[in-house]
C-alpha positions in Angstrom: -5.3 20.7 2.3 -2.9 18.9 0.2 -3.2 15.0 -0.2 -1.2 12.4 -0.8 -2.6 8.5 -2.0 -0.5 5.3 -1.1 -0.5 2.0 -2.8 0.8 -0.6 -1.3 2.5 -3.4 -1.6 1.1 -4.5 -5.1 3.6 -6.6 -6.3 3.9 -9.6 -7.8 5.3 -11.7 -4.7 2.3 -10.8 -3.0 -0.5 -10.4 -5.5 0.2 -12.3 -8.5 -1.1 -16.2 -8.0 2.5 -17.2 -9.0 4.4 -15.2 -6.8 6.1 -16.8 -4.2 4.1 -15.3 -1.6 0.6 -14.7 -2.7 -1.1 -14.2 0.2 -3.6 -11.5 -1.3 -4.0 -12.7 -4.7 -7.5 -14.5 -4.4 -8.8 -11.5 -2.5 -7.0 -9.1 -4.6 -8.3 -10.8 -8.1 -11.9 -11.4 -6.7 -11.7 -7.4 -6.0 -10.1 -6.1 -8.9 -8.4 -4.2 -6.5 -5.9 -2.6 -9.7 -8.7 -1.5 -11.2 -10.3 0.6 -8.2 -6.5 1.3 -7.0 -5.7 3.1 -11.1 -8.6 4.5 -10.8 -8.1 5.9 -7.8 -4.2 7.0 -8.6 -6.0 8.5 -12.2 -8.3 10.7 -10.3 -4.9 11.7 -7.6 -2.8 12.8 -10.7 -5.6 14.5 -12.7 -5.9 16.6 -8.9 -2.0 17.5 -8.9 -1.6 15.0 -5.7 1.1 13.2 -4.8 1.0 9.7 -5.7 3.1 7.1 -3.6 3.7 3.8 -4.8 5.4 1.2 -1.9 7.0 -1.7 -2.4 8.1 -4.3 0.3 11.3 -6.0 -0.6 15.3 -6.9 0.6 18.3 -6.5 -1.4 20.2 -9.7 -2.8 21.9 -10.4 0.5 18.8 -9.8 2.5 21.0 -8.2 4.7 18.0 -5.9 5.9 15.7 -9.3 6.5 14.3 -9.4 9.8 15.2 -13.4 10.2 12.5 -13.4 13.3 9.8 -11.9 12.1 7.0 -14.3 11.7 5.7 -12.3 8.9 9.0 -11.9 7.0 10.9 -14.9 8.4 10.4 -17.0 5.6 11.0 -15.1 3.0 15.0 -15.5 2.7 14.6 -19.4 2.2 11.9 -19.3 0.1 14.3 -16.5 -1.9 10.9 -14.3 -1.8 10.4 -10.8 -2.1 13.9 -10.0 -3.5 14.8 -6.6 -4.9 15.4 -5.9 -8.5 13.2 -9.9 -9.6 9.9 -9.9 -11.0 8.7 -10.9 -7.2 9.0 -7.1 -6.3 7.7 -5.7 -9.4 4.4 -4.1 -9.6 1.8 -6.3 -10.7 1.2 -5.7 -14.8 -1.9 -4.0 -14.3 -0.9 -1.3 -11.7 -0.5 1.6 -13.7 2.9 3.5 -12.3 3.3 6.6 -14.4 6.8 8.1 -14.4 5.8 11.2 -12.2 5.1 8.8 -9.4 7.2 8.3 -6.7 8.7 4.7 -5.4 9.5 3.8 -2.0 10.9 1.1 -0.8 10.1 -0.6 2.8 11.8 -3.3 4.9 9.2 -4.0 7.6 5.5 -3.8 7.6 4.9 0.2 8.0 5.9 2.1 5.1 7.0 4.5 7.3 9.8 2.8 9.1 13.2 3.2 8.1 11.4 5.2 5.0 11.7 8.9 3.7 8.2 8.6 3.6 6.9 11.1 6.1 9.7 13.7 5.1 8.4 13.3 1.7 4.6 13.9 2.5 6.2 16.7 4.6 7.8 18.1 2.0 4.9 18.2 -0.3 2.6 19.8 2.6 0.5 16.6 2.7 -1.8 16.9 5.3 -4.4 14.2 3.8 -3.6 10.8 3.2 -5.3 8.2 1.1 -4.4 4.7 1.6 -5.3 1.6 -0.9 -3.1 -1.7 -1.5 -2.6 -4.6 0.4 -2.9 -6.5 3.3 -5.4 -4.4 4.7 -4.7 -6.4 8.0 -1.6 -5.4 7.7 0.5 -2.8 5.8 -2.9 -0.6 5.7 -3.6 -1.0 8.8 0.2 0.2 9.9 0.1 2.9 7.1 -3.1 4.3 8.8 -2.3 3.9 12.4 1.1 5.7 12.3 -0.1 8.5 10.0 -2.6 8.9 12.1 -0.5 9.3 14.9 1.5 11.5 12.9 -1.5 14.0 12.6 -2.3 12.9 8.8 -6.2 12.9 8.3 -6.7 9.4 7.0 -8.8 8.0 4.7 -8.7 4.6 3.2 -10.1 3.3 -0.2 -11.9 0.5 0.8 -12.8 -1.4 -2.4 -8.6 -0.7 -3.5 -7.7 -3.0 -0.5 -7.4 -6.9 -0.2 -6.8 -9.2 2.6 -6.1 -13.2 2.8 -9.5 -13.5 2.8 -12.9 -11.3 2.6 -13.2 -11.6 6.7 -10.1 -10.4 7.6 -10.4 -7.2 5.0 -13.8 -6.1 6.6 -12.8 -6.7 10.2 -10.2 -4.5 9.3 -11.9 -1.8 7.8 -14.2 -1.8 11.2 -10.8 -1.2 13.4 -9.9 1.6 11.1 -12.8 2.9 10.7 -12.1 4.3 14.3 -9.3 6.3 13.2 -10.0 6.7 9.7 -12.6 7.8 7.2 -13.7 4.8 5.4 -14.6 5.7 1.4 -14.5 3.7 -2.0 -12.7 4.9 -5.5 -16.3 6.4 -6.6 -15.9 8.6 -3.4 -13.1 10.1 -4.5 -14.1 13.5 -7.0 -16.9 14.2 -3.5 -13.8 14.9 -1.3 -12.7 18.8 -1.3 -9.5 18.9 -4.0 -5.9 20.3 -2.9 
């Protein structure tokens, strides 16, 4: 079974307490979630697997901007989340190591509008770990449409952050349905490939 981890969404926009849309970064800090999310992309490439870092952003035009979307709607005015600024770079303590891949998303899912499935195809990913943030969100799209893509899911709990503590763990219930729930210090009990 080969796997595949995803991180997502950890960039400074959305993480960093200065970004312009921080909606994670209490949760995120108050979890070290970039500690538990290298340590989990550490153990991925010491396995061989395929490591996935996604990143939400728009070009300078923000022609692709969804302008009514409640959850991107704002972004345009506030000049958020803008390709190529510090906004959509990875927070400085995500380690991205120059084997990993990059995608970039428009919407919520990281598979819409993405190469992402032909690229877990590709590789023969059948297994899918999940970290990153918003677990209400972006984790829980990542892990319903794999899912329903026939990926086995698994997300890594303590590498996921919310707005707040509450809306994490009520998301890791709802997944929990569809997905096996497991922390970094899971990871070297799960069968390698």
């Amino acid at each position: 079974m080969n796997t595949a981890i995803l991180v997502l969404d950890l960039i400074n926009d959305i993480v960093s307490p200065s970004g312009k849309t921080p909606s994670c970064a209490a949760h995120a800090a108050e979890r070290q979630i970039m500690a538990k999310a290298n340590i989990a992309t550490r153990f991925a490439r010491d396995k061989g697997w395929l490591v996935v870092h996604v990143k939400v952003g728009f070009s300078a035009h923000y022609a692709e901007h969804p302008l009514n979307s409640p959850v991107f709607g704002k972004a345009k005015g506030a000049q958020a989340l803008k390709l190529g600024e510090w906004g959509t770079d990875f927070h400085q303590e995500l380690v991205v190591d120059a084997q990993d891949c990059i995608l970039i998303k428009h919407r919520v899912s990281p598979f819409y509008g993405t190469p992402l499935d032909l690229l877990l195809r590709n590789n023969q990913v059948s297994r899918l770990l999940i970290s990153g943030v918003s677990s209400t969100w972006a984790v829980q799209a990542a892990a319903r449409e794999g899912h329903d893509r026939d990926y086995q899911i698994m997300i890594i709990e303590d590498a996921c952050a919310a707005a707040t503590e509450e809306e994490h763990q009520l998301s890791m219930r709802q997944l929990s349905r569809i997905a096996r729930i497991l922390t970094s210090a899971d990871l070297p009990s799960l069968t390698t490939t």
